[in-house]
C-alpha positions as CSV (number, residue, x, y, z in Angstrom):
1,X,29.5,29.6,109.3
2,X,27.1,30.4,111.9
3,X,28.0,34.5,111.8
4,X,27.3,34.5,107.8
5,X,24.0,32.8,108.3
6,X,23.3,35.7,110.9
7,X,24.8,38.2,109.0
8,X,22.9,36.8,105.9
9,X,19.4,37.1,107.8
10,X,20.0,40.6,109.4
11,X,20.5,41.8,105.6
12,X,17.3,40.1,104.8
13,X,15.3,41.7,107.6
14,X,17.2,45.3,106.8
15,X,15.8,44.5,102.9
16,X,12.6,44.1,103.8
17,X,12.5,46.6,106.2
18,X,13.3,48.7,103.8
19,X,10.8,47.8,101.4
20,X,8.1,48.2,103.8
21,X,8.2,51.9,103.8
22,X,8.3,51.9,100.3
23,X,5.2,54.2,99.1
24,X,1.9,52.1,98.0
25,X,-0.3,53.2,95.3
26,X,-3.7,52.5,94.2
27,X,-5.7,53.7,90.9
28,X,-8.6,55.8,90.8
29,X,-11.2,54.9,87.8
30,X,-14.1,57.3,89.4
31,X,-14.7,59.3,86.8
32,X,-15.5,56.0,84.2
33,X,-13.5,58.4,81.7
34,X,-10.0,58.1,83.0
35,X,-7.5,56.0,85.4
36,X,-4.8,57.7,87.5
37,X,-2.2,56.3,90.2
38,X,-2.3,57.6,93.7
39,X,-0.2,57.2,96.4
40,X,-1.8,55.3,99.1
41,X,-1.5,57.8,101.8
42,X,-3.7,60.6,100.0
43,X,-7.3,60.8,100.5
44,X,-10.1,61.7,98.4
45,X,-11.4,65.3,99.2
46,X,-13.8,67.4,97.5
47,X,-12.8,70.7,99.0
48,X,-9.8,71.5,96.2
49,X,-11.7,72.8,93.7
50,X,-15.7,72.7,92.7
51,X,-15.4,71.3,89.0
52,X,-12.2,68.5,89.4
53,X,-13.3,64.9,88.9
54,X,-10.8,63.6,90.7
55,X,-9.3,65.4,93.8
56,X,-7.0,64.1,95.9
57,X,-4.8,65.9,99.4
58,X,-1.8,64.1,101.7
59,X,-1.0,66.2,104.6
60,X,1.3,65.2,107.4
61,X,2.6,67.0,110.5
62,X,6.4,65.8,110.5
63,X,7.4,67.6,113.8
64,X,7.1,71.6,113.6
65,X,6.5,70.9,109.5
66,X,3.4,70.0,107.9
67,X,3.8,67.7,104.5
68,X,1.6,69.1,101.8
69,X,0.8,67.2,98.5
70,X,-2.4,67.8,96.0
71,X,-4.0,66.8,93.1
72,X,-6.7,67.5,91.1
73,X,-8.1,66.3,87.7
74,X,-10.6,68.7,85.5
75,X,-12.3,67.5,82.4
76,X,-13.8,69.5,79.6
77,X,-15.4,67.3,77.0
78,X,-14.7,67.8,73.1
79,X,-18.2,67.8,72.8
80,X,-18.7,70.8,75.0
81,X,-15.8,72.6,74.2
82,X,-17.9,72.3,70.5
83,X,-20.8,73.3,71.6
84,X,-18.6,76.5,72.4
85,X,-18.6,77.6,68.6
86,X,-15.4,78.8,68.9
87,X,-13.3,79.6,65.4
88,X,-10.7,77.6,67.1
89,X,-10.0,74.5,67.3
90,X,-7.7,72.9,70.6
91,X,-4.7,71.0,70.5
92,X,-2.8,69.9,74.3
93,X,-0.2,73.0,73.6
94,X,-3.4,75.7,73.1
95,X,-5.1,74.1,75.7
96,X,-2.0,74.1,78.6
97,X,-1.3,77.7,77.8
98,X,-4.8,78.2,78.5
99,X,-4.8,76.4,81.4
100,X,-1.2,78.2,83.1
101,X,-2.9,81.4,82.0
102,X,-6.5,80.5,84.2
103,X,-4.0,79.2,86.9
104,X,-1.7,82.3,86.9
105,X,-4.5,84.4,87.5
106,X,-5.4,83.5,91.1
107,X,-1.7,84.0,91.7
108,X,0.5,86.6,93.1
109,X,3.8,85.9,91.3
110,X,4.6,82.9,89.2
111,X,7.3,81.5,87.4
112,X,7.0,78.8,84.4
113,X,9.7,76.8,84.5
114,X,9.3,74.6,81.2
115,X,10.5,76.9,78.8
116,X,9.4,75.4,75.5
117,X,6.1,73.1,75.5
118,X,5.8,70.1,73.8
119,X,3.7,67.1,73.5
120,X,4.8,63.8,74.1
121,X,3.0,60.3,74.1
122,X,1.6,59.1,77.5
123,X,0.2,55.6,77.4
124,X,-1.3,56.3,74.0
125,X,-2.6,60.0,74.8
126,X,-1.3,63.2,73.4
127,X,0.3,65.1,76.3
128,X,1.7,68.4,77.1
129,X,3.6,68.9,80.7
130,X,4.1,72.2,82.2
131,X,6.1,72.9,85.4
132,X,5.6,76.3,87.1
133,X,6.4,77.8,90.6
134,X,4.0,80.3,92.1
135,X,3.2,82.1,95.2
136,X,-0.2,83.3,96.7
137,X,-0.9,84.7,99.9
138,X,3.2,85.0,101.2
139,X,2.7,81.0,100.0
140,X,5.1,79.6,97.5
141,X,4.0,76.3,95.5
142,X,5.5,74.3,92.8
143,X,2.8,72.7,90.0
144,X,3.2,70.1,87.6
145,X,0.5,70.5,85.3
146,X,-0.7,68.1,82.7
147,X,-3.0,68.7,79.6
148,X,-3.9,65.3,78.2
149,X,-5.5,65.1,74.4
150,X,-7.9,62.1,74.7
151,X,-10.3,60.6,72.1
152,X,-13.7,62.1,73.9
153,X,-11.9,65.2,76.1
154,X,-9.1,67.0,77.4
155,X,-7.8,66.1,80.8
156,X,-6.4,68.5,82.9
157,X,-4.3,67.0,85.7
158,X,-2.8,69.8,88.6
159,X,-0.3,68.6,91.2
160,X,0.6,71.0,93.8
161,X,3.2,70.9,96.7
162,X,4.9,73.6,99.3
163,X,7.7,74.9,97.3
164,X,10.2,73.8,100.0
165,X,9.1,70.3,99.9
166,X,9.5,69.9,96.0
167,X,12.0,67.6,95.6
168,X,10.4,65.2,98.0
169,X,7.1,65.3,96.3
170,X,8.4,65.5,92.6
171,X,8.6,62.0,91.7
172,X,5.9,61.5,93.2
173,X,4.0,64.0,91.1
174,X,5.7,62.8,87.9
175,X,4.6,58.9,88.2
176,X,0.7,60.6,88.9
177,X,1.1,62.3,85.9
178,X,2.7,58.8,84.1
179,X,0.0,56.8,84.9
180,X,-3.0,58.5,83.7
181,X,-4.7,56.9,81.2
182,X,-8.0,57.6,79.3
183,X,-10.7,54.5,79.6
């Protein structure tokens, strides 16, 4: 009887163990035009990219590797995108094949992997989710891009990870993308 009890509470303490290095998050409301989940372990930057609202890095040095994991949120406001006067009027698909096209340009070589876009529902907002590899400098990155159709603007949310190190960082980079809500 004794050995189960023991046996019982070294299962407990390897559970919570466990648990403990389980990845915390916390939400960013910033802007006062959006929410979005972050992991814990990324800090707030402003050295990504001169317009983003939101802009977020984690990096590690595991050993001889260094972790890299980014994101960034642009907005452009219906009302400004009006103001415009363009004979067009955006939708989330228009606006992501905008938005690959603008990120494709500062690129050497890219890939899109989602071959047909379409827009699903995210917590009540129109969405369209791109994934795209790319390279830049000898550097090769995976994206996950999200263009989100809100009620006052469109959202444009960018993760960005070593293209080695996707599958670490992609669920990661999907539950980001999951949680974004507009306010």
């Amino acid at each position: 009887m004794k050995t189960l009890k023991i046996a019982s509470l070294a299962f407990l303490f390897l559970g919570l163990a466990g648990c403990s290095s389980e990845l915390k998050w916390k939400t960013d409301s910033s802007s006062g035009y959006y929410t979005i989940d972050v992991p814990e372990r990324m800090v707030s930057t402003f050295e990504l990219h001169d317009e983003a609202t939101t802009q977020y890095e984690y990096v590690e040095q595991d050993g001889a590797t260094v972790k890299e994991h980014y994101v960034i949120v642009l907005m452009e406001t219906k009302e400004s995108i009006d103001a415009l006067g363009l004979d067009f009027e955006f939708d989330a698909i228009s606006y992501s094949e905008l938005s690959v096209q603008a990120l494709e340009g500062g690129l050497s070589s890219s890939n899109i992997l989602t071959k047909e876009r379409k827009v699903e529902n995210v917590n009540g907002i129109e969405c369209c989710k791109v994934e795209m590899e790319g390279s830049a400098n000898g550097i090769n990155v995976y994206y996950q891009i999200a263009i989100f159709e809100g009620e006052k603007a469109f959202y444009q949310v960018v993760t960005w990870t070593l293209q080695d190190q996707k599958e670490e960082f992609k669920p990661v980079m999907e539950k980001m993308l999951a949680s974004f809500k507009e306010v």
